[in-house]
MIFI-210376 format. One record per atom (N, C-alpha, C): residue number from 1; chain; atom name; x, y, z. Coordinates in nm, 4 decimals. Layout:
num  chaine  atome  x  y  z
NUM  A  CA  X  Y  Z
...
This chain:
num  chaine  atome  x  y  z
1  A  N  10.5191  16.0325  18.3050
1  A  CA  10.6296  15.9451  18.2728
1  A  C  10.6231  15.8165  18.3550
2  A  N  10.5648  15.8503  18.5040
2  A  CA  10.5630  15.7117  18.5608
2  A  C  10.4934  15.6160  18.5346
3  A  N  10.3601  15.6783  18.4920
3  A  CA  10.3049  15.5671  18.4719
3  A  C  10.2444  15.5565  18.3325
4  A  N  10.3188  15.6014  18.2306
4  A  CA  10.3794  15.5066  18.1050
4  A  C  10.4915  15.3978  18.1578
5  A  N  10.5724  15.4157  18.2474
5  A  CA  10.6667  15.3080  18.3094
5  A  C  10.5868  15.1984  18.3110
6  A  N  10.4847  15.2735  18.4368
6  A  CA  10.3976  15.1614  18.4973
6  A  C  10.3231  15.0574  18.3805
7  A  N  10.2711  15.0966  18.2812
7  A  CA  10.1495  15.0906  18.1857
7  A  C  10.2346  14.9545  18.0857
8  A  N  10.3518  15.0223  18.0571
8  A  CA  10.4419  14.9265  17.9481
8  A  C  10.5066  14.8083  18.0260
9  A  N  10.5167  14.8128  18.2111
9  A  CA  10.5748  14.6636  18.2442
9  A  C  10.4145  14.5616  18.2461
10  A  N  10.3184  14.6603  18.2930
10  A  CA  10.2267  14.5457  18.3284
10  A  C  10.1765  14.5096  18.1806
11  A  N  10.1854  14.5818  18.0740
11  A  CA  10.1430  14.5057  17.9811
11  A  C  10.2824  14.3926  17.8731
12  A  N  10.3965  14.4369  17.9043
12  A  CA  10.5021  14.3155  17.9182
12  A  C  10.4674  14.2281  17.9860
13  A  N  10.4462  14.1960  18.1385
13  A  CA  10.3713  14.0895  18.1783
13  A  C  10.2861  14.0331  18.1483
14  A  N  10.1670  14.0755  18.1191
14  A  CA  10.0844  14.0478  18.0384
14  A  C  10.1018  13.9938  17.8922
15  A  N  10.1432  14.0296  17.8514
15  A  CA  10.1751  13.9683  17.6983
15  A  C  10.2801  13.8360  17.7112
16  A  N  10.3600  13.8561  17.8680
16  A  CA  10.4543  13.7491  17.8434
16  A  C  10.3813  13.6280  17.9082
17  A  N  10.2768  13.6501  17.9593
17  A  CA  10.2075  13.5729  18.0375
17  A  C  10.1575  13.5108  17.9118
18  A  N  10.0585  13.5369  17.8481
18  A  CA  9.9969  13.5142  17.7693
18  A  C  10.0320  13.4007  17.6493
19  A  N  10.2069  13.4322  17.6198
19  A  CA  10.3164  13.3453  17.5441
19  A  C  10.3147  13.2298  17.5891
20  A  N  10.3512  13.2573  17.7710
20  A  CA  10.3820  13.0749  17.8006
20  A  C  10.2222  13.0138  17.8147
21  A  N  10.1452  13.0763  17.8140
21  A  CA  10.0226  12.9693  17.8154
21  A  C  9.9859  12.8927  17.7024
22  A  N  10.0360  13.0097  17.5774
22  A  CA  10.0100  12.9334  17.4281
22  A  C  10.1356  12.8715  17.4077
23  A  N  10.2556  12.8781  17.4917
23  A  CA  10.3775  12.7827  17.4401
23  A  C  10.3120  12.6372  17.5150
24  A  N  10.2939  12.6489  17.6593
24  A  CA  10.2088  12.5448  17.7214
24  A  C  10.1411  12.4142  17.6314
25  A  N  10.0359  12.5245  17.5859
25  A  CA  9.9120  12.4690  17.4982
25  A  C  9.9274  12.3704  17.3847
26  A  N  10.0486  12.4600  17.3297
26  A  CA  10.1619  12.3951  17.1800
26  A  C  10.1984  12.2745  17.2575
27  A  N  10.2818  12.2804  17.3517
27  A  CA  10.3855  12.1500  17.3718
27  A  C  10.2724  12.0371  17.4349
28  A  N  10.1617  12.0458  17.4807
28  A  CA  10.0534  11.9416  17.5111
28  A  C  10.0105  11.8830  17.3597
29  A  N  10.0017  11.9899  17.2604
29  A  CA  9.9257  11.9658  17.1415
29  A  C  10.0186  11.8275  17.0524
30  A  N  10.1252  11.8996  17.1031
30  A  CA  10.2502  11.8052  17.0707
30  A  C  10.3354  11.7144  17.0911
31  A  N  10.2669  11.6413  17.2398
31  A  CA  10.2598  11.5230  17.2923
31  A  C  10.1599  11.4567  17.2607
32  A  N  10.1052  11.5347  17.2429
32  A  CA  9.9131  11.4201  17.1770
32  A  C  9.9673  11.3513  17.0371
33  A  N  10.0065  11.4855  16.9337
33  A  CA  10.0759  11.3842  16.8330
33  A  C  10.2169  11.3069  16.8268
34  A  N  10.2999  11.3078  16.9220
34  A  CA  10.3515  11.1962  16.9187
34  A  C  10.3166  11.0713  16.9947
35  A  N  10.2231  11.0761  17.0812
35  A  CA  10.1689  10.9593  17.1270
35  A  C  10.1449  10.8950  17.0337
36  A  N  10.0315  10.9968  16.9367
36  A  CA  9.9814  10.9197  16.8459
36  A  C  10.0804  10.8233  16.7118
37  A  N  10.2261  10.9288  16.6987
37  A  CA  10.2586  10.8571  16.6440
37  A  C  10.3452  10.7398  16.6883
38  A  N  10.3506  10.7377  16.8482
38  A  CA  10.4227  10.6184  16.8806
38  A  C  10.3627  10.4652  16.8618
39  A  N  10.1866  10.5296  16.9168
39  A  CA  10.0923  10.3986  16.8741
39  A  C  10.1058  10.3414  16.7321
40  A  N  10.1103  10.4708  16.6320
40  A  CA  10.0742  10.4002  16.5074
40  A  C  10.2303  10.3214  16.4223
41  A  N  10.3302  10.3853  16.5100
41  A  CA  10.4618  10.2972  16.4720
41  A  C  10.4835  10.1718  16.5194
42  A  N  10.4575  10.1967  16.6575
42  A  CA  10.4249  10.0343  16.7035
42  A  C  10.3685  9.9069  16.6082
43  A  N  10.2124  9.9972  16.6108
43  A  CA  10.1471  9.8905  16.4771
43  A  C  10.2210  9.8918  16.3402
44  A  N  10.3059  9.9900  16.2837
44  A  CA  10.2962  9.9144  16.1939
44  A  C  10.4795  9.8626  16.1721
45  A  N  10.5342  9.8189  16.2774
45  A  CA  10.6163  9.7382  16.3380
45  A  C  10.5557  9.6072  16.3432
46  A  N  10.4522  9.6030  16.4002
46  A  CA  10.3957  9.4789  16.4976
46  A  C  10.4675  9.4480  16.5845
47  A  N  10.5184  9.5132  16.6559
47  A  CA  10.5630  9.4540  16.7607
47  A  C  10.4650  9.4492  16.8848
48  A  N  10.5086  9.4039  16.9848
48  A  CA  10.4123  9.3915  17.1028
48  A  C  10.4059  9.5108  17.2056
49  A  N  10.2855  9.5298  17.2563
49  A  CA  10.2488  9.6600  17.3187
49  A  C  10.3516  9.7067  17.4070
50  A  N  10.4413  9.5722  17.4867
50  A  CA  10.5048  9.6122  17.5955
50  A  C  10.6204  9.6638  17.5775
51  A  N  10.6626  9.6726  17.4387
51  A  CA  10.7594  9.7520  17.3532
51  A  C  10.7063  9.9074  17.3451
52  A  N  10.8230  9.9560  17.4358
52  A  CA  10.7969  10.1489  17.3983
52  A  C  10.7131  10.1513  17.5669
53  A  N  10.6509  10.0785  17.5900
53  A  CA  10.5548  10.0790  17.7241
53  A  C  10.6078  10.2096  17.8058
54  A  N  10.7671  10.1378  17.8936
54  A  CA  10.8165  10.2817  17.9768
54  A  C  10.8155  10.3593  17.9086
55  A  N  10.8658  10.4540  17.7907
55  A  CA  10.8712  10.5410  17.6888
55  A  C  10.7247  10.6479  17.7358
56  A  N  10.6368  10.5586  17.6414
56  A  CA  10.5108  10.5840  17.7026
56  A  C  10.4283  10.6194  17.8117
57  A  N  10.4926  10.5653  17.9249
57  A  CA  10.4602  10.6468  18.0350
57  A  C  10.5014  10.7536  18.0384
58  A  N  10.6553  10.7348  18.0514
58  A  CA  10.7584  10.8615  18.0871
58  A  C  10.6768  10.9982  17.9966
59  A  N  10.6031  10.9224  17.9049
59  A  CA  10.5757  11.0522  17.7890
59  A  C  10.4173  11.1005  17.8859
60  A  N  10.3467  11.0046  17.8953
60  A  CA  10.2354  11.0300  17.9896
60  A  C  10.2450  11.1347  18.1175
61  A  N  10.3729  11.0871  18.1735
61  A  CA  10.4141  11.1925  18.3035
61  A  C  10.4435  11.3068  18.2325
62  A  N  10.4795  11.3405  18.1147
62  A  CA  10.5341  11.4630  18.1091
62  A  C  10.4096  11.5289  18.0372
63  A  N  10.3287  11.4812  17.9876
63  A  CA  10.1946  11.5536  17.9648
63  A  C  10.1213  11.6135  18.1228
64  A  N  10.1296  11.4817  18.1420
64  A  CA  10.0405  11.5265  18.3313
64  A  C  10.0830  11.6738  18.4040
65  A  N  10.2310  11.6933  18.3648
65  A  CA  10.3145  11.7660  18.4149
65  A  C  10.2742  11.8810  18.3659
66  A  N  10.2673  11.9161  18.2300
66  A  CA  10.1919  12.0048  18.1465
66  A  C  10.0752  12.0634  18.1994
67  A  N  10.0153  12.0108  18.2305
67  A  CA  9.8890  11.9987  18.2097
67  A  C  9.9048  12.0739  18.3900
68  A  N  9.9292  12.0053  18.4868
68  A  CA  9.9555  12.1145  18.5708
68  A  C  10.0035  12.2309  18.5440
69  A  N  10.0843  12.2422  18.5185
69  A  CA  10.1708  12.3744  18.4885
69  A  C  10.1225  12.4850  18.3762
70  A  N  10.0023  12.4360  18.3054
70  A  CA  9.8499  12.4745  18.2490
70  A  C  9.7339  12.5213  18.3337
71  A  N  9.7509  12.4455  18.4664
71  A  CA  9.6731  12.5349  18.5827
71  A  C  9.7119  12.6296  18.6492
72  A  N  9.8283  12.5770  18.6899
72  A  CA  9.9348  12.6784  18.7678
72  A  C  9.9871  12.8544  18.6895
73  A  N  9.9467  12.8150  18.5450
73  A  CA  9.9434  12.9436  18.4710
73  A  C  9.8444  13.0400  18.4735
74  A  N  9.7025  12.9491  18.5203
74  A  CA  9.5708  12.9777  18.5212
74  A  C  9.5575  13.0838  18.6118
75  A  N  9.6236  12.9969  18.7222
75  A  CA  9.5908  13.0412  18.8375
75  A  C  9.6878  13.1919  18.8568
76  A  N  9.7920  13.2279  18.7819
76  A  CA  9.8594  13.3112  18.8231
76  A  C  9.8264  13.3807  18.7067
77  A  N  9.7206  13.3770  18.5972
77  A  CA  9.7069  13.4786  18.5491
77  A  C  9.5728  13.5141  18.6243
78  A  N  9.4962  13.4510  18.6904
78  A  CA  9.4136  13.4938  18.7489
78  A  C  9.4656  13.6536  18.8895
79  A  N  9.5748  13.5754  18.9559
79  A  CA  9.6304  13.6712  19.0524
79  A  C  9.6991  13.7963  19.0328
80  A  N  9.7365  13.7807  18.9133
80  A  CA  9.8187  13.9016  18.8379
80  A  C  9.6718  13.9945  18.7815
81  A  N  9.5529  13.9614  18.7719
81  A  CA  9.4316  14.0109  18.7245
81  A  C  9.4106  14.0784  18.8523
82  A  N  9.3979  14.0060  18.9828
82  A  CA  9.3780  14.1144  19.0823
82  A  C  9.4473  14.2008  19.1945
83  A  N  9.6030  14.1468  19.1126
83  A  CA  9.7141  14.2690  19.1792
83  A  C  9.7326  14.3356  19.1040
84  A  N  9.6837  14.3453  18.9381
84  A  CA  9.6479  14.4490  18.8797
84  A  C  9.5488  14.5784  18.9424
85  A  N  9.4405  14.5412  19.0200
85  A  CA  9.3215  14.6270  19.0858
85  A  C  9.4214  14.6965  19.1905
86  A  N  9.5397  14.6689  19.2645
86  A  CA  9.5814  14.7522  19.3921
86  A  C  9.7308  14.7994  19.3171
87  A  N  9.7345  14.8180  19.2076
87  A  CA  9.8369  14.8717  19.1829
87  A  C  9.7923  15.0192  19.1187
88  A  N  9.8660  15.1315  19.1641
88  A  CA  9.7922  15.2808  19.1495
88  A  C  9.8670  15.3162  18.9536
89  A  N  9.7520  15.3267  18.8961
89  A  CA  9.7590  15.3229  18.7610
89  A  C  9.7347  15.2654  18.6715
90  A  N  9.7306  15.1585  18.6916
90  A  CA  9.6752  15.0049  18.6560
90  A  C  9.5148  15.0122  18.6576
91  A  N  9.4523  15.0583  18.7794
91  A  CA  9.3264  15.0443  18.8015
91  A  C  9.2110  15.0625  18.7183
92  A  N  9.2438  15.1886  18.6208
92  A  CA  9.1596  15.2053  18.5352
92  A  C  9.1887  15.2104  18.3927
93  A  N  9.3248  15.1320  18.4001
93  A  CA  9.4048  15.1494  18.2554
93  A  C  9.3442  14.9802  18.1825
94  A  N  9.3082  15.0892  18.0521
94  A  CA  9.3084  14.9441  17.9874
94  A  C  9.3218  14.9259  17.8203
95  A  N  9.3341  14.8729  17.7284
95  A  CA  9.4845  14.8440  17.6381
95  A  C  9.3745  14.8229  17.5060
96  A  N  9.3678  14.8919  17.4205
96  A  CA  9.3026  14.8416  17.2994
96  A  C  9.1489  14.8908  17.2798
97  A  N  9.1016  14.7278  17.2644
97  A  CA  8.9452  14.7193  17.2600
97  A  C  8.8868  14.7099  17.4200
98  A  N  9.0146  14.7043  17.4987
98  A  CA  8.8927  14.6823  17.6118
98  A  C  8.9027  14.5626  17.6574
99  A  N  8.9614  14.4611  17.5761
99  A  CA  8.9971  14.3216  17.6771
99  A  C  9.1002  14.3244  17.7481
100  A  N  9.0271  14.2507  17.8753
100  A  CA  9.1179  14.2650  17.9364
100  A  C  9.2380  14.1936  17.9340
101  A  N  9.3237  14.1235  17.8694
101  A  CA  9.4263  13.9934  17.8050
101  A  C  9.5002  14.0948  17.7095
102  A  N  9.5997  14.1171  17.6517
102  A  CA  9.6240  14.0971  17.4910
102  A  C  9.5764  14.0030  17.4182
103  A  N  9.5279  14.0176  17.2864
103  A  CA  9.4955  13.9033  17.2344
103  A  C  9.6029  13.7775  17.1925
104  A  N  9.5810  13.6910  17.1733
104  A  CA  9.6907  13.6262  17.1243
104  A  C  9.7556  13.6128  17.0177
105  A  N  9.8490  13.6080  16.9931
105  A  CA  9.9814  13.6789  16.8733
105  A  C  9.9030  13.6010  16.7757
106  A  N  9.8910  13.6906  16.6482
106  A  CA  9.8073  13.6077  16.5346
106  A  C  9.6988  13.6340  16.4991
107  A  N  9.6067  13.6476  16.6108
107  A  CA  9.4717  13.6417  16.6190
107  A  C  9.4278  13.7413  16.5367
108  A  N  9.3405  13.6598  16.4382
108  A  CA  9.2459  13.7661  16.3538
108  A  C  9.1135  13.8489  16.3870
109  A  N  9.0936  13.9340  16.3508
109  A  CA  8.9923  14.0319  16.4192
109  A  C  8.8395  13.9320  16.4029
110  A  N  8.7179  13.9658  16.3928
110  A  CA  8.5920  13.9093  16.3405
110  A  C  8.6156  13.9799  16.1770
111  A  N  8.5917  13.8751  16.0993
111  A  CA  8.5494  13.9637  15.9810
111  A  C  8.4354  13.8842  15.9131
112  A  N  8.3396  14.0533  15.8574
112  A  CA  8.2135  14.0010  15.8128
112  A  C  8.2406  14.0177  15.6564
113  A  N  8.1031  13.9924  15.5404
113  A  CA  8.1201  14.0041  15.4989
113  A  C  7.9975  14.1611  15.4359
114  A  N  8.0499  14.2669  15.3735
114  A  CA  7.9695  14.3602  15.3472
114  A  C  7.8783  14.3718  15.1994
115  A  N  7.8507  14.3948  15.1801
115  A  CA  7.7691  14.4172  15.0367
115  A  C  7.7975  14.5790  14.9766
């Protein structure tokens, strides 16, 4: 019983870990396209570059920000990988196929094609 306890938080962590890296990933993906569409409104405004400028930064800092907090995820799924090894139950438990991650929500298997 305990360590089904044990087995179902670390793989809640794990899976929740896994969420904010692809929520992460999304909200970078999604500053790229509104950059892009701030450039291409600009142009077809014509107005002058220095219009939207602060905007544009402010939007720049909050990518940068991302983008840390994209390492800082890295790095703590890395540490949660090896306080997984000293936790008793954990050590040799492992979830599926064998990776060590959940896969990510969605993800399609390999598929071939057979004859």
């Amino acid at each position: 019983m305990r360590k089904q306890i044990i087995e179902n938080a670390a793989f809640e962590v794990a899976t929740q870990v896994r969420a904010v890296e692809d929520t992460i990933d999304n909200a970078i993906a999604e500053i790229a396209e509104l950059q892009a569409k701030m450039i291409r409104a600009r142009s077809a405004t014509g107005t002058g570059v220095a219009t939207g400028q602060v905007a544009f930064e402010k939007l720049a800092d909050a990518v940068q920000s991302l983008i840390a907090a994209r390492g800082g995820m890295a790095l703590c799924h890395a540490e949660l990988a090896v306080a997984k090894t000293k936790i008793p139950g954990l050590r040799t438990t492992s979830w599926g196929d064998g990776e060590e991650c959940p896969p990510a929500e969605g993800a399609l298997p390999s598929l071939r094609i057979v004859a």
